[in-house]
C-alpha positions in Angstrom: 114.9 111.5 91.8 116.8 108.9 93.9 118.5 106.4 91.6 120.4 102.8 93.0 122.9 101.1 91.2 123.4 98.1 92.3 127.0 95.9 90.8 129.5 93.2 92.2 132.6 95.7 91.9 132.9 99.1 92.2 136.3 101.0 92.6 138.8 102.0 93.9 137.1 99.5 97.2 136.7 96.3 94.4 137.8 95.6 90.7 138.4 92.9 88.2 137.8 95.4 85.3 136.0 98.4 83.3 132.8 97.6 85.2 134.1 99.0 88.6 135.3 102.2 86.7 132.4 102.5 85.4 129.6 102.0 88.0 132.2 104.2 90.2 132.5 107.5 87.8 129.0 107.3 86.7 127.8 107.3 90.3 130.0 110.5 91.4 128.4 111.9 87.9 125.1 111.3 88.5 125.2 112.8 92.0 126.9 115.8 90.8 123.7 116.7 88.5 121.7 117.0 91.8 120.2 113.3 91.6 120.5 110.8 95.0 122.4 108.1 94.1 122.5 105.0 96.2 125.1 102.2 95.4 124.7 98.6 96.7 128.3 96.0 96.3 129.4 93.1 98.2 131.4 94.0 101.3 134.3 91.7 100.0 137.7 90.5 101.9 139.5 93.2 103.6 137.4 96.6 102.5 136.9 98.1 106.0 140.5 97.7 106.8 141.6 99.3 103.7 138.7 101.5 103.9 138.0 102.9 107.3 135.2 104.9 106.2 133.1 101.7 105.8 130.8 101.9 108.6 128.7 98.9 110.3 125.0 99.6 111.0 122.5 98.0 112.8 120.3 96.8 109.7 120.2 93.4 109.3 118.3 91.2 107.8 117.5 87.4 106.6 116.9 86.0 102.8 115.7 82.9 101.6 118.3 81.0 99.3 116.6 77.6 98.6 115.8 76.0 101.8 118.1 78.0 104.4 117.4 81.9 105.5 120.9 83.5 105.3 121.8 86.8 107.4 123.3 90.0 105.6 123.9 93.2 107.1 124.7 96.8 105.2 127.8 98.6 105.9 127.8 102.2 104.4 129.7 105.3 103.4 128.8 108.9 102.1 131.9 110.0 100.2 129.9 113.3 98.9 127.1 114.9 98.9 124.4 112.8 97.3 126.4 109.6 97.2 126.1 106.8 99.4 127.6 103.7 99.4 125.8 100.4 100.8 128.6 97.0 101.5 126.5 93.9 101.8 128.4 91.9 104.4 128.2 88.0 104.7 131.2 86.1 105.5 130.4 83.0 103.6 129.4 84.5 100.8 132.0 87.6 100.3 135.1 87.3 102.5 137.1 85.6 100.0 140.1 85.8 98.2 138.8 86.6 94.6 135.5 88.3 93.8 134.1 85.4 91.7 136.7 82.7 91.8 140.3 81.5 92.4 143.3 80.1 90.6 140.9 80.6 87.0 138.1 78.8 88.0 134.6 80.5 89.6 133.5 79.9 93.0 130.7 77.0 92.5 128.9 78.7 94.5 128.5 82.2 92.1 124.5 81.7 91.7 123.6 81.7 95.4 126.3 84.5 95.8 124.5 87.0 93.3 120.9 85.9 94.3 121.9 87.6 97.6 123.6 90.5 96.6 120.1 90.8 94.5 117.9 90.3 97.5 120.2 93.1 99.1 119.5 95.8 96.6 115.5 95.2 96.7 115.8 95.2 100.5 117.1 98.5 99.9 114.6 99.6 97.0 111.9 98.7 99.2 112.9 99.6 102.9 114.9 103.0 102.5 113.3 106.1 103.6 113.4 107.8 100.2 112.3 104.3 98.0 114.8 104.9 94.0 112.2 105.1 91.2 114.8 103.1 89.2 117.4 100.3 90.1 119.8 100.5 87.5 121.2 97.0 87.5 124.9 96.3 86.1 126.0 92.9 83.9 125.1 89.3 84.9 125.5 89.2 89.1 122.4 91.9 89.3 120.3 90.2 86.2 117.6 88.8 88.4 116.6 91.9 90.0 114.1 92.6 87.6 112.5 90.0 87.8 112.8 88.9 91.9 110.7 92.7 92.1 108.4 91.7 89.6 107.5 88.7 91.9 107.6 90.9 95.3 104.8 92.9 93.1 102.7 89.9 92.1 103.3 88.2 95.6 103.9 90.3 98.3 102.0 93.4 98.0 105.2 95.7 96.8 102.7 98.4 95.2 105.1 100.6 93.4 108.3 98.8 92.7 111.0 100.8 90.8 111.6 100.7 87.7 114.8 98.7 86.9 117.6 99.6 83.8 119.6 96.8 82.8 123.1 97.8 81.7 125.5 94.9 79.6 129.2 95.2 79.7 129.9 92.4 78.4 128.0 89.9 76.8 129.9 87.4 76.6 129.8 86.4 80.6 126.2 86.1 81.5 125.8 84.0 84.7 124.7 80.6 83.2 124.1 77.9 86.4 122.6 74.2 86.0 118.9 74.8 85.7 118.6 73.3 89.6 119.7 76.4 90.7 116.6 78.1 90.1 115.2 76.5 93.4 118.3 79.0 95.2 115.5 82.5 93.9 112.4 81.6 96.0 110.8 82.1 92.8 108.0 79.7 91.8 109.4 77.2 89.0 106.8 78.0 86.1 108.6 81.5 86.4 111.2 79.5 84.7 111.1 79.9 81.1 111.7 80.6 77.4 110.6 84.8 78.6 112.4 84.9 81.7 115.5 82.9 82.4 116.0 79.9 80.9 118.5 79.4 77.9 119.8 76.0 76.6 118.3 74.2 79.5 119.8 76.2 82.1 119.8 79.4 84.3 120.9 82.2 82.8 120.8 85.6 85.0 122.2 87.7 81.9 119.2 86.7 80.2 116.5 87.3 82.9 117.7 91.0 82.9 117.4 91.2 79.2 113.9 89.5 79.6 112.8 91.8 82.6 114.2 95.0 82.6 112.2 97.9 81.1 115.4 99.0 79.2 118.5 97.8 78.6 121.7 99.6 77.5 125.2 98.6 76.6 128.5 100.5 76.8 128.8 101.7 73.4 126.2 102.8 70.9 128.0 100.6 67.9 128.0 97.0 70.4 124.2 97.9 70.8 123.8 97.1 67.0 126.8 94.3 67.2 124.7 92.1 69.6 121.9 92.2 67.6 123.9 89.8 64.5 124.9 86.1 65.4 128.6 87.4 65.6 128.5 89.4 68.4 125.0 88.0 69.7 126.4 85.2 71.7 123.4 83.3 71.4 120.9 85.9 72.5 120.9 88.4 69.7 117.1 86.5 68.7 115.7 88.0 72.0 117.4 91.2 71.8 115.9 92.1 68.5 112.6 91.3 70.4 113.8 94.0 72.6 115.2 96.2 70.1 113.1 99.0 70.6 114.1 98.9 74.4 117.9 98.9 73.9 120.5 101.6 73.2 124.0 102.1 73.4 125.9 105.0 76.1 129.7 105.2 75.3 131.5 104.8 78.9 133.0 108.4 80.1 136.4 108.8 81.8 136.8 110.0 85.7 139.2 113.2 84.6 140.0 113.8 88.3 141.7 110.0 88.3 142.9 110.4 84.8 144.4 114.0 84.3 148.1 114.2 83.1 148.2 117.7 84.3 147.6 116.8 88.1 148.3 112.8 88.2 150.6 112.5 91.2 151.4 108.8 89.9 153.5 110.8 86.7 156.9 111.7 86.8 156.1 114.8 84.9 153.0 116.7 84.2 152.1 118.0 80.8 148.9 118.8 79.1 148.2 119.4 75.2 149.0 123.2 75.6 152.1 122.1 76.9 153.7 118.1 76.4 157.3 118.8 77.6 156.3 116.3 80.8 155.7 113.9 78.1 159.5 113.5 77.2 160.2 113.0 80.5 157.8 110.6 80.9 158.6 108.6 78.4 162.0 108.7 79.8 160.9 107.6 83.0 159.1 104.7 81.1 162.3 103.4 79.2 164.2 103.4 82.4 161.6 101.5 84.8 161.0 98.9 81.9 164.3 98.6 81.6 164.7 99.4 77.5 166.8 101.9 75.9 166.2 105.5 77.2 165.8 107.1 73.4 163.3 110.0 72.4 163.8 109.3 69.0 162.0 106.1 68.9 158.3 105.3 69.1 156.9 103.7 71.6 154.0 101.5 71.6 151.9 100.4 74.6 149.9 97.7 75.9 147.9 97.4 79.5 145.2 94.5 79.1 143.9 91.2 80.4 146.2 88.9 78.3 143.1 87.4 76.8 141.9 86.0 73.2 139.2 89.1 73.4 142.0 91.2 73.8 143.6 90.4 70.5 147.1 89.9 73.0 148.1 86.5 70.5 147.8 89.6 67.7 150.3 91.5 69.1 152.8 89.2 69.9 153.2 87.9 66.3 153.0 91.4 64.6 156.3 92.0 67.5 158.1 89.5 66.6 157.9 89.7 62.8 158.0 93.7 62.8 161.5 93.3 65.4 162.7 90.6 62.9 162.5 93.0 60.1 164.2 95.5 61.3 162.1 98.3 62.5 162.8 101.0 65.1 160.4 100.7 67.9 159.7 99.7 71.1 157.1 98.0 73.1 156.0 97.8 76.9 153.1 95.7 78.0 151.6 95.9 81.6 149.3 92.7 81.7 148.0 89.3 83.3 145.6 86.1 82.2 146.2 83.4 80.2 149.3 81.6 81.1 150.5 81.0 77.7 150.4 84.4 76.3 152.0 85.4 79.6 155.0 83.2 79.0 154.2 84.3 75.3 155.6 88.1 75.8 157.9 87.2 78.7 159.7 84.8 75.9 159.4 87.9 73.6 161.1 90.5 76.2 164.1 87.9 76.5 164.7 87.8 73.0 164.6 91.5 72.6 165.7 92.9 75.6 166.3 96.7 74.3 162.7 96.4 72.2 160.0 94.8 74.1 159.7 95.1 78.4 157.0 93.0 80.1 155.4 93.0 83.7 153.1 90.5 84.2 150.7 91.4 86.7 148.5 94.9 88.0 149.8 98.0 88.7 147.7 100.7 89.0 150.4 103.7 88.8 152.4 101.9 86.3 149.3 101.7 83.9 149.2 105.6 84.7 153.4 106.2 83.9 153.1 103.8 80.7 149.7 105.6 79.5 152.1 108.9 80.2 155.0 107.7 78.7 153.8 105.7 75.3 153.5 107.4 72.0 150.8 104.8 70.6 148.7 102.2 72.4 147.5 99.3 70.7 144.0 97.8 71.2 143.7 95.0 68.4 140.0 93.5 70.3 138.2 90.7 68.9 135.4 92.2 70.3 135.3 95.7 72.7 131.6 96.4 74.2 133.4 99.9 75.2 137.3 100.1 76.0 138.6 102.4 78.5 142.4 102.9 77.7 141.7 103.8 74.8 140.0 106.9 76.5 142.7 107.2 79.2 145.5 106.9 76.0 143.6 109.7 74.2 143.7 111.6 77.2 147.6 111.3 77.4 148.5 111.7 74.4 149.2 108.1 73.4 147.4 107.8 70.1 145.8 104.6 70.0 145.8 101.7 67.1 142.7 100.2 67.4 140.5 97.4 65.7 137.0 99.3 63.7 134.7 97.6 66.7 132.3 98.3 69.9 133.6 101.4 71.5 136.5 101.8 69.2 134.8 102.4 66.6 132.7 104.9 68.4 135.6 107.0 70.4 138.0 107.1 67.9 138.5 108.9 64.5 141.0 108.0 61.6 142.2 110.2 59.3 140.3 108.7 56.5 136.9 109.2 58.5 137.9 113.2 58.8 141.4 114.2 58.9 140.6 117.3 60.8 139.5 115.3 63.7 141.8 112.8 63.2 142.4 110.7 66.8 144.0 107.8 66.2 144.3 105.0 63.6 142.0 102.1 62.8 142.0 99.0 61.1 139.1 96.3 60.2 140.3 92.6 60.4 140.7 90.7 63.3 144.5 89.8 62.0 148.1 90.0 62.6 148.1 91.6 59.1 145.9 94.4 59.6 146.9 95.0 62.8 151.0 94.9 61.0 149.6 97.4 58.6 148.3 99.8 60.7 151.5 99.9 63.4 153.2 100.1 59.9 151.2 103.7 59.7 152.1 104.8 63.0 155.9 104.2 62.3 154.5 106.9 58.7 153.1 109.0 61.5 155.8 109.1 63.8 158.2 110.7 61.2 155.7 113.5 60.3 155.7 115.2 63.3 153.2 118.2 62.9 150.5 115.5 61.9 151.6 113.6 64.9 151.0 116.1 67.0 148.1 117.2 65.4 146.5 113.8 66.2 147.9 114.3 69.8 146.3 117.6 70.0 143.1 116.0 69.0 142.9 113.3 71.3 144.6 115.1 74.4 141.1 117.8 74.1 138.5 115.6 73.3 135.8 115.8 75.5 134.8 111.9 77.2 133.7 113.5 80.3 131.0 111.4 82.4 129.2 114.8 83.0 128.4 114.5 79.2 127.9 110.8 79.3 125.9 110.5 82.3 122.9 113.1 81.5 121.8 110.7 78.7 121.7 108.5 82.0 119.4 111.1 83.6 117.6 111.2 80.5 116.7 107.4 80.4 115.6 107.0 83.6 113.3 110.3 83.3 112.0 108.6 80.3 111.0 105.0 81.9 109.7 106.6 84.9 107.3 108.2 82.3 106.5 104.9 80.9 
């Protein structure tokens, strides 16, 4: 079976978040069970110099978007057997500084971008040598896919289209454009309503690929049943109980070649959960970069996030402060960047207690490795979390993660008072400073009971999130709507 993903990031060549991770692991996954797996992203600023296995070839090819024909050409790569790689290159559209905006604000042009990038992947679907029985289309940029083949079925003679999977990261950002936009698809305007696209009066590609797609998955089997309530539904949770017999929930894996403390050349030490001496000395390592106190005798607690309201980043800033103020022996690093108030927010904080709390604002890939490797506890107080990865990556290195009872939290990790023997981590239900004061509270308990500490360590550390267990319930879900 030959399967294409098609997504706006994909990593290491393009990333804003989890979704490039994702896409990226699941593809290597999916091609190691013996699938072909195509992948179509934007070709964005700067990838072919960083990347020199990006080649050019000759396709080209013109789209409609409104009333002009725009040119696009495919750039590709094979990095493995099965694998390849497809870069949709147009200048006006992709060479740019950001992926989808600048200095916090979109590009206003986002809709006409990811029509494009959506008229690229059916090009492919329809025009490769070996046609994919499924597109497997990821978050709001590839929502109209679905329903732009629909309408090459109906209108152009496209006999046997694929069969297309929509997957939601998030669903929270879902591509919502003024409803004149519409006129940018080259689909026919009665195509715009109530069952395809249209939400509040306007555009809304999320929502075509919840409309369209034969099935639809989210990144955690618990946020499948959270969007379905008004809480979590963001205004759509209506039409996905419609769909609820179409939707499911596949918890994200983790790429263990990337994140492996045993073989990560980014550690200062290597250690594994038959063997965690590398893990002082990481730690170590961790004090001194940050600048803190180098002590093994107290905890230390992690953060690497968008410094977001999602995040729960204004939670753990006031639980700091008013644990520091009373006294207790920890310390904190965070690795982070977003909203310019909670940035100032923990920079203010690492002033005031300089041998406590260590920030660096910005995004470091092999520091978020060395402070995974180095913490004792990670904290993860989410509003709302359609998956998580660190939490993965912190179970992984032996940072036991404090996390909020939602999405993939609650799915990927285990509290002792869920089943001690398989006790991962610690959780705690209210979206609160208090709860989230009560459960690092527990962890400073845990930290001076060291066989249970390591027991949860020992726990996490061999858990199995490998994407070659996540990804054949992949395999399995396309089997099954190429059945349908």
């Amino acid at each position: 079976m030959h399967v294409l993903l098609a997504t706006s990031e994909l990593n290491p060549y393009s990333k804003t978040g989890g979704l490039a991770d994702m896409v990226s692991a699941l593809a290597r996954a999916l091609a190691g069970t013996g699938l072909q797996v195509s992948v179509v992203t934007p070709l964005y600023r700067g990838m072919t110099k960083t990347f020199p296995g990006i080649e050019p070839t000759s396709w080209r090819w013109d789209v409609p978007i409104g009333d002009s024909l725009v040119d696009g050409r495919f750039h590709c790569q094979k990095p493995s057997p099965n694998l390849t790689l497809w870069f949709v290159e147009q200048a006006e559209f992709f060479d740019r500084p950001g992926l989808y905006g600048e200095v916090g604000r979109d590009y206003a042009d986002n809709s006409a971008r990811f029509i494009f990038l959506s008229r690229a992947a059916l090009i492919l679907a329809r025009h490769l040598p070996e046609p994919p029985k499924v597109v497997h289309c990821h978050d709001w940029q590839t929502g109209l896919i679905p329903i732009l083949a629909r309408h090459d079925q109906l209108r152009t003679g496209w006999t046997q289209p694929p069969r297309t999977i929509f997957t939601v990261h998030n669903l929270a950002f879902q591509g919502s454009f003024p409803a004149a936009s519409w006129g940018l698809t080259g689909l026919p305007s009665d195509w715009l309503h109530l069952e395809s696209a249209l939400h509040f009066q306007r555009v809304n590609f999320l929502k075509a690929g919840l409309t369209q797609a034969q099935a639809i998955t989210t990144v955690s089997p618990n946020y499948a049943r959270e969007i379905l309530t008004p809480e979590y539904g963001c205004g759509l949770e209506g039409l996905l109980l419609k769909r609820y017999n179409d939707l499911g929930g596949i918890l994200n894996g983790v790429d263990y070649e990337e994140w492996n403390s045993a073989s990560d050349p980014a550690l200062p030490a290597s250690f594994s959960a038959q063997d965690l001496s590398g893990k002082a000395t990481c730690k170590a390592a961790l004090q001194r970069e940050m600048g803190l106190p180098e002590d093994s005798g107290v905890p230390l607690f992690a953060n690497i996030s968008r410094l977001t309201d999602q995040k729960g980043s204004a939670l753990i800033i006031q639980t700091l402060r008013s644990l520091v103020d009373a006294g207790e022996s920890l310390q904190f690093v965070l690795l982070g960047s977003g909203d310019r108030a909670l940035e100032n927010a923990f920079g203010d904080l690492a002033k005031r207690f300089p041998t406590q709390v260590a920030a660096r604002i910005g995004f470091d890939p092999a520091l978020s490795h060395r402070i995974e490797a180095g913490a004792d506890f990670y904290l993860m107080p989410s509003r709302f979390e359609p998956c998580g990865l660190n939490q993965l990556y912190s179970l992984r290195y032996g940072a036991i993660p404090i996390v909020r009872a939602i999405g993939g939290l609650q799915d990927s990790v285990v509290d002792p008072r869920d089943n001690a023997a398989q006790a991962t981590g610690i959780k705690f239900t209210a979206y609160s400073a208090a709860a989230l004061h009560k459960a690092i509270l527990k962890a400073l308990a845990l930290w001076k009971e060291p066989a249970w500490l390591q027991h949860l360590r020992h726990n996490g550390m061999t858990a199995d999130f490998s994407w070659e267990k996540h990804s054949a319930e992949y395999v399995a879900l396309y089997e099954s709507v190429c059945r349908e």
